[in-house]
C-alpha positions in Angstrom: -17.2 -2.2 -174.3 -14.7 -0.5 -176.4 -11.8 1.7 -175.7 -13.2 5.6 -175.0 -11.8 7.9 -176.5 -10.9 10.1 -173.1 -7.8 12.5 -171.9 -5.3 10.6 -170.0 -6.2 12.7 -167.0 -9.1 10.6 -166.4 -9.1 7.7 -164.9 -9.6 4.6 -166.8 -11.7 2.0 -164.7 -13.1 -1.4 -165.9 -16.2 -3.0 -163.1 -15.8 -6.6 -162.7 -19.1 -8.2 -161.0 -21.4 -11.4 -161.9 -24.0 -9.8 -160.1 -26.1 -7.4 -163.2 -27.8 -5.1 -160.6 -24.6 -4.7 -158.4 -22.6 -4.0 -161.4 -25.3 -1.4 -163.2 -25.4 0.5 -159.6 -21.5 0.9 -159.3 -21.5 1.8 -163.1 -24.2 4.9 -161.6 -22.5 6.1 -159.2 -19.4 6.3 -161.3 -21.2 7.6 -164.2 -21.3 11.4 -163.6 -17.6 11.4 -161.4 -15.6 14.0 -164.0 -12.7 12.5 -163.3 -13.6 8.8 -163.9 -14.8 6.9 -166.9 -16.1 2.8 -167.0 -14.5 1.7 -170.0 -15.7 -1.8 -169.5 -17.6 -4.3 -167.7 -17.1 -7.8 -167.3 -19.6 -10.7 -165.3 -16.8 -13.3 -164.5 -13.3 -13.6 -164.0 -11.5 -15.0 -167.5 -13.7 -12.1 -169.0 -12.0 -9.9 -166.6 -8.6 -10.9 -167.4 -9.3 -10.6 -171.0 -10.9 -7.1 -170.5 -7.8 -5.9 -168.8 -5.6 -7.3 -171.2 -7.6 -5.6 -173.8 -8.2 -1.9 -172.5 -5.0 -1.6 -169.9 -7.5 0.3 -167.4 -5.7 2.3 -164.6 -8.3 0.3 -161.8 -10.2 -2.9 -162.0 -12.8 -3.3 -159.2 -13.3 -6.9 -159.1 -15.6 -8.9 -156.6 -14.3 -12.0 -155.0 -16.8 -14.4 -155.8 -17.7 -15.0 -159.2 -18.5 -18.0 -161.6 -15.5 -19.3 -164.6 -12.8 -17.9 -162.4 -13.0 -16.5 -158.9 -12.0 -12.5 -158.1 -8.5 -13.7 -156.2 -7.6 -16.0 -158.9 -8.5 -13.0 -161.5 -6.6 -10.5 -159.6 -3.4 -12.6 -159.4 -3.7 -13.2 -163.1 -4.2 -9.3 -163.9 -1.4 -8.4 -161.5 1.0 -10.6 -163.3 0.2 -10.0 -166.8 2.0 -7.3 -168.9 -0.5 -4.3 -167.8 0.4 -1.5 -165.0 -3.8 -2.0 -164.2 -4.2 -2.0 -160.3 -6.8 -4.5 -158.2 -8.9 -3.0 -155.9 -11.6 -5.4 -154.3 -15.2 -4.3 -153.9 -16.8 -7.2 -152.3 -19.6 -8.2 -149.4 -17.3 -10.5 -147.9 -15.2 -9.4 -145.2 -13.8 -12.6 -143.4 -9.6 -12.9 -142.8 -9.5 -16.0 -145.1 -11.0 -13.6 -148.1 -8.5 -10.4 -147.5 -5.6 -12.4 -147.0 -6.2 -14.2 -150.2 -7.0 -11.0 -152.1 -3.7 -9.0 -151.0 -1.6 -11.5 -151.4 -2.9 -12.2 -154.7 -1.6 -8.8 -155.2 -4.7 -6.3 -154.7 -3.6 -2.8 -153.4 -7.2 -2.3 -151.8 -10.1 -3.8 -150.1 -13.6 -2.3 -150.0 -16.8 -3.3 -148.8 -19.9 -2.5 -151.3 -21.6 -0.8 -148.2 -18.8 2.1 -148.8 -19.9 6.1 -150.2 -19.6 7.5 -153.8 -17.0 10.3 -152.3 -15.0 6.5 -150.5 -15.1 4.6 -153.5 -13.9 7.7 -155.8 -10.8 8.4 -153.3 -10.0 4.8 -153.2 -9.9 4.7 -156.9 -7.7 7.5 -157.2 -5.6 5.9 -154.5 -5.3 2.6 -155.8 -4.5 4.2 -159.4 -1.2 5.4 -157.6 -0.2 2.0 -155.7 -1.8 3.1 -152.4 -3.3 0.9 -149.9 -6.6 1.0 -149.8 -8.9 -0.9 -147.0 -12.3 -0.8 -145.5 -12.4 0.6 -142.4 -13.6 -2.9 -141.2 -11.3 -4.3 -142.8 -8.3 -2.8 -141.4 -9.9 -3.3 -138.1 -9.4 -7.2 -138.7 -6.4 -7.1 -140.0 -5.0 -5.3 -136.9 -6.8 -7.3 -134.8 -5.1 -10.5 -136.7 -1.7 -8.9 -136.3 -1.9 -8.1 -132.7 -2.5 -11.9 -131.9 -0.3 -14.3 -131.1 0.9 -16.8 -133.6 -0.3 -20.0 -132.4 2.8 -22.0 -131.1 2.9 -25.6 -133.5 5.1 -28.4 -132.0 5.8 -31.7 -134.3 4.9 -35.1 -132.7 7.6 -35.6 -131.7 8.4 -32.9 -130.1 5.2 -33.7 -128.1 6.4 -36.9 -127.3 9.4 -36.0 -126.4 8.3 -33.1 -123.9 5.7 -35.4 -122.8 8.2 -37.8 -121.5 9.8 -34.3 -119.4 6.2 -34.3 -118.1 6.1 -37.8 -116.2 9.6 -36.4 -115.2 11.9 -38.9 -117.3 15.4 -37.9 -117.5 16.8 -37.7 -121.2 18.4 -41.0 -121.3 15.3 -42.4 -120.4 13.3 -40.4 -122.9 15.9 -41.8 -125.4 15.1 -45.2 -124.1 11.0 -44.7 -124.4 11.4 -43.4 -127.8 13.8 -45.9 -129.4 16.1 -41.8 -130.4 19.7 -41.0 -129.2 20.2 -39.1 -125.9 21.7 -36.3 -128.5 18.6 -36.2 -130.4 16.8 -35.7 -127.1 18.4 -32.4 -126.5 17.9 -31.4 -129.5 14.2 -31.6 -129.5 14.2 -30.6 -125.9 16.1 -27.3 -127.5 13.1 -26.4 -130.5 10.9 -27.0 -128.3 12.5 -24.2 -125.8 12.6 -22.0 -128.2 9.5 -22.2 -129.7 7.6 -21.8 -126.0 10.3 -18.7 -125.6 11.5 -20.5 -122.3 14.8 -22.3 -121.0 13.9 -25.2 -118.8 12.4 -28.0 -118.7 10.1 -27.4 -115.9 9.0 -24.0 -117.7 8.3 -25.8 -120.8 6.0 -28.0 -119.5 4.3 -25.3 -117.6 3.4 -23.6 -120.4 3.3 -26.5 -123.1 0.1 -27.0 -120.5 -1.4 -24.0 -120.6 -1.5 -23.7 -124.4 -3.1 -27.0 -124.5 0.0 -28.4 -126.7 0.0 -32.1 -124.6 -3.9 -32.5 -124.8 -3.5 -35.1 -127.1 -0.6 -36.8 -126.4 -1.3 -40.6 -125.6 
């Protein structure tokens, strides 16, 4: 679609969908907004990177999944080329492996294609300006994923070694088990502290337990 000929006021916005009857509908409801005009469509994502490249729209709504190159890989391209555009996502997918791919691929918003004319409008405007822009559900998730706990990782030997503390060897004796200096020892005894946020041995273990962390020890 070419370049409209349209007073800067308005904002330029290109729809980015593989889907013909999801892209048409978005198109409609956009159609008679007075202060929003679809300059350009595109049915995958190398055709959306080219569009953008070629119209510099304010907005690109882009889905995430999509044939030739997928919305997050899109959006990371668009974001990093020369144009000011802005990514806002307008998917059905709402999972925290999708929305933490999208925004860090750079997109300033995340909507779900079950959201209002009047939603959709605001986030555009919002988006053209650099705000944040999520999905009600989608901000629920994402608080939800921030308010739990990151998941404790311990290496193997780490495990070993605090596995050891468990059938109550001293440290010279868990140097002796693991063929490791009684320094080194310590010093895994010490991450290992740390990362469980405790300072003894005894609490280590404790809670090493509880989190399941010497399950699979042999």
């Amino acid at each position: 679609m070419a370049t409209s000929a349209v007073p800067r006021s308005r904002l330029r916005v290109v729809v980015v969908d593989d889907h013909t009857v999801m892209r048409a509908g978005v198109v409609a409801l956009l159609a008679d907004e007075p202060t929003i005009d679809i300059v350009g469509e595109a049915d995958d994502g190398r055709a959306a990177v080219e569009l953008v490249e070629r119209l510099e729209p304010d907005v690109a709504l882009v889905d995430l999944r999509m044939p030739v190159l997928d919305g997050t890989s899109a959006t990371a391209e668009i974001v990093a080329g020369r144009t000011r555009t802005r990514v806002l996502i307008l998917t059905t997918y709402d999972t925290d492996a999708e929305i933490e791919r999208a925004v860090e691929a750079g997109a300033v918003g995340y909507l779900l294609k079950d959201t209002t004319r009047e939603q959709l409008v605001d986030a555009i405007h919002s988006a053209s300006r650099g705000e944040t822009v999520l999905a009600p559900r989608v901000a629920a998730r994402l608080v939800a994923r921030m308010r739990r706990p990151a998941p404790v990782a311990l290496t193997r030997r780490e495990v070993d070694v605090l596995g050891a503390v468990a059938d109550g060897l001293s440290n010279v004796e868990i140097g002796r088990r693991l063929v490791i200096a009684e320094a080194t020892v310590k010093t895994h005894l010490l991450r290992v502290f740390a990362k469980l946020d405790v300072s003894d041995r005894t609490h280590a273990v404790v809670k090493a337990l509880d989190l399941g962390l010497l399950d699979g020890r042999r």
